[in-house]
C-alpha positions as CSV (number, residue, x, y, z in Angstrom):
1,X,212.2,189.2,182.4
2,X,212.2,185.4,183.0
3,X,208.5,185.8,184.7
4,X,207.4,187.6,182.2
5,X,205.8,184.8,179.7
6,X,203.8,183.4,182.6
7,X,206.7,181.2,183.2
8,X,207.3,180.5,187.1
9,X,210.2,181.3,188.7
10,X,210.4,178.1,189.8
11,X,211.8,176.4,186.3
12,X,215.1,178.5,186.0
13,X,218.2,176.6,185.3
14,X,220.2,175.1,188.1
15,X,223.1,177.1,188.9
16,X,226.7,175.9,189.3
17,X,226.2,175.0,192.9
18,X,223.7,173.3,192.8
19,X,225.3,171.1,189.9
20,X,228.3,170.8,192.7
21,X,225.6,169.7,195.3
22,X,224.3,166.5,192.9
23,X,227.4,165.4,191.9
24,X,228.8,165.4,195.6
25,X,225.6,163.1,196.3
26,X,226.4,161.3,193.1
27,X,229.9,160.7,194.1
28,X,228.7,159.6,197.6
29,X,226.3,156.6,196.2
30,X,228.4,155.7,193.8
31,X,231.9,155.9,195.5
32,X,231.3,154.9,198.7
33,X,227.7,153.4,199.0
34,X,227.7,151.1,195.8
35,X,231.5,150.6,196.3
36,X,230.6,148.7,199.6
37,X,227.6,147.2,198.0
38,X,229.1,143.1,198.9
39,X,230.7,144.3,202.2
40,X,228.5,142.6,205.5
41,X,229.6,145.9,208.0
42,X,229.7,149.0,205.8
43,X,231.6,151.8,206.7
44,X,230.7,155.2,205.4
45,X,231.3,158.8,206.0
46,X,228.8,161.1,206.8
47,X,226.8,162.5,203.9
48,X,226.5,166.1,205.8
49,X,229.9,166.9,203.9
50,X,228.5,164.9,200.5
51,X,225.5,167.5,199.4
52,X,223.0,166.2,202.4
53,X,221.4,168.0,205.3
54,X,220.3,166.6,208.0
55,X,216.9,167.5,209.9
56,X,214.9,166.0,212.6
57,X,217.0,162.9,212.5
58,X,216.1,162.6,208.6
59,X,218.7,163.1,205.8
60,X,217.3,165.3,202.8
61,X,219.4,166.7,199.5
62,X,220.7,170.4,199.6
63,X,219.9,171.4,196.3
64,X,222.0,174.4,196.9
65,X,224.0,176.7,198.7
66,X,222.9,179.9,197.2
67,X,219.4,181.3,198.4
68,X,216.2,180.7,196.9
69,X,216.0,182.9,193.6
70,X,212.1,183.4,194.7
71,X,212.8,184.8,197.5
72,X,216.5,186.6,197.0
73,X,215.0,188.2,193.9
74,X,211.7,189.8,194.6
75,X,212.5,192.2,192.5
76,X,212.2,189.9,189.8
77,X,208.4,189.3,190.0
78,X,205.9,190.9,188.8
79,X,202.3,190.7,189.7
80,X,199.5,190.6,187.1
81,X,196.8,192.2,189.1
82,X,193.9,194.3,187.6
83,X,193.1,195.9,191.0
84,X,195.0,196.0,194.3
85,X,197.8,193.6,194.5
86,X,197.2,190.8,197.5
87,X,200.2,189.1,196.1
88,X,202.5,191.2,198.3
Protein backbone atom coordinates (compact mmCIF):
# COMPACT_ATOMS: atom_id res chain seq x y z
CA UNK A 1 0.00 0.00 0.00
CA UNK A 2 1.16 3.57 0.91
CA UNK A 3 4.60 1.97 2.45
CA UNK A 4 5.05 0.14 -0.29
CA UNK A 5 7.43 2.54 -2.59
CA UNK A 6 9.78 3.00 0.31
CA UNK A 7 7.71 5.97 1.17
CA UNK A 8 7.35 6.50 5.15
CA UNK A 9 4.29 6.42 6.78
CA UNK A 10 5.09 9.46 8.14
CA UNK A 11 4.28 11.80 4.86
CA UNK A 12 0.47 10.73 4.52
CA UNK A 13 -1.86 13.58 4.06
CA UNK A 14 -3.36 15.35 6.97
CA UNK A 15 -6.69 14.23 7.77
CA UNK A 16 -9.77 16.45 8.37
CA UNK A 17 -9.04 16.80 12.02
CA UNK A 18 -6.13 17.72 11.92
CA UNK A 19 -7.01 20.53 9.27
CA UNK A 20 -9.77 21.45 12.17
CA UNK A 21 -6.85 21.47 14.76
CA UNK A 22 -4.66 24.31 12.62
CA UNK A 23 -7.31 26.37 11.79
CA UNK A 24 -8.54 26.50 15.52
CA UNK A 25 -4.81 27.64 16.27
CA UNK A 26 -5.04 29.93 13.25
CA UNK A 27 -8.26 31.47 14.44
CA UNK A 28 -6.72 31.78 17.98
CA UNK A 29 -3.58 34.13 16.72
CA UNK A 30 -5.32 35.80 14.47
CA UNK A 31 -8.67 36.46 16.27
CA UNK A 32 -7.77 36.94 19.46
CA UNK A 33 -3.91 37.28 19.73
CA UNK A 34 -3.21 39.80 16.78
CA UNK A 35 -6.72 41.34 17.43
CA UNK A 36 -5.29 42.63 20.80
CA UNK A 37 -1.93 43.25 19.27
CA UNK A 38 -2.13 47.51 20.52
CA UNK A 39 -4.02 46.66 23.73
CA UNK A 40 -1.34 47.26 27.12
CA UNK A 41 -3.36 44.30 29.33
CA UNK A 42 -4.43 41.58 26.98
CA UNK A 43 -7.04 39.33 27.68
CA UNK A 44 -7.29 35.96 26.13
CA UNK A 45 -8.91 32.72 26.50
CA UNK A 46 -7.18 29.72 27.00
CA UNK A 47 -5.75 28.05 23.96
CA UNK A 48 -6.49 24.30 25.52
CA UNK A 49 -10.06 24.71 23.65
CA UNK A 50 -8.09 26.49 20.46
CA UNK A 51 -6.03 23.23 18.98
CA UNK A 52 -3.27 23.45 22.00
CA UNK A 53 -2.26 21.05 24.74
CA UNK A 54 -0.74 21.85 27.51
CA UNK A 55 2.23 19.78 29.16
CA UNK A 56 4.61 20.37 31.91
CA UNK A 57 3.53 23.98 32.12
CA UNK A 58 4.46 24.34 28.27
CA UNK A 59 1.82 24.82 25.53
CA UNK A 60 2.47 22.56 22.33
CA UNK A 61 0.07 22.12 19.02
CA UNK A 62 -2.31 19.03 18.84
CA UNK A 63 -1.87 18.09 15.49
CA UNK A 64 -4.80 15.88 15.84
CA UNK A 65 -7.35 14.07 17.62
CA UNK A 66 -7.26 10.82 15.84
CA UNK A 67 -4.33 8.31 16.78
CA UNK A 68 -1.16 8.14 15.19
CA UNK A 69 -1.59 6.22 11.71
CA UNK A 70 1.90 4.48 12.69
CA UNK A 71 0.88 3.11 15.43
CA UNK A 72 -3.15 2.54 14.85
CA UNK A 73 -2.26 0.89 11.63
CA UNK A 74 0.40 -1.67 12.12
CA UNK A 75 -1.10 -3.60 9.87
CA UNK A 76 -0.13 -1.31 7.35
CA UNK A 77 3.64 -1.83 7.41
CA UNK A 78 5.53 -4.01 6.05
CA UNK A 79 9.10 -5.01 6.78
CA UNK A 80 11.75 -5.53 4.18
CA UNK A 81 13.89 -7.96 5.92
CA UNK A 82 15.98 -10.71 4.18
CA UNK A 83 16.29 -12.70 7.45
CA UNK A 84 14.49 -12.58 10.80
CA UNK A 85 12.56 -9.45 11.21
CA UNK A 86 13.93 -7.23 14.43
CA UNK A 87 11.61 -4.56 13.29
CA UNK A 88 8.82 -6.04 15.38
Amino acid sequence: MFTSLNRSIDNIQPTSPALTQHVLRAAYQAGHCWSQALIDVVDLPSPDKWGWIRVNDEWFPLWSVLPEASMACRELLSCGCKRQCSAA
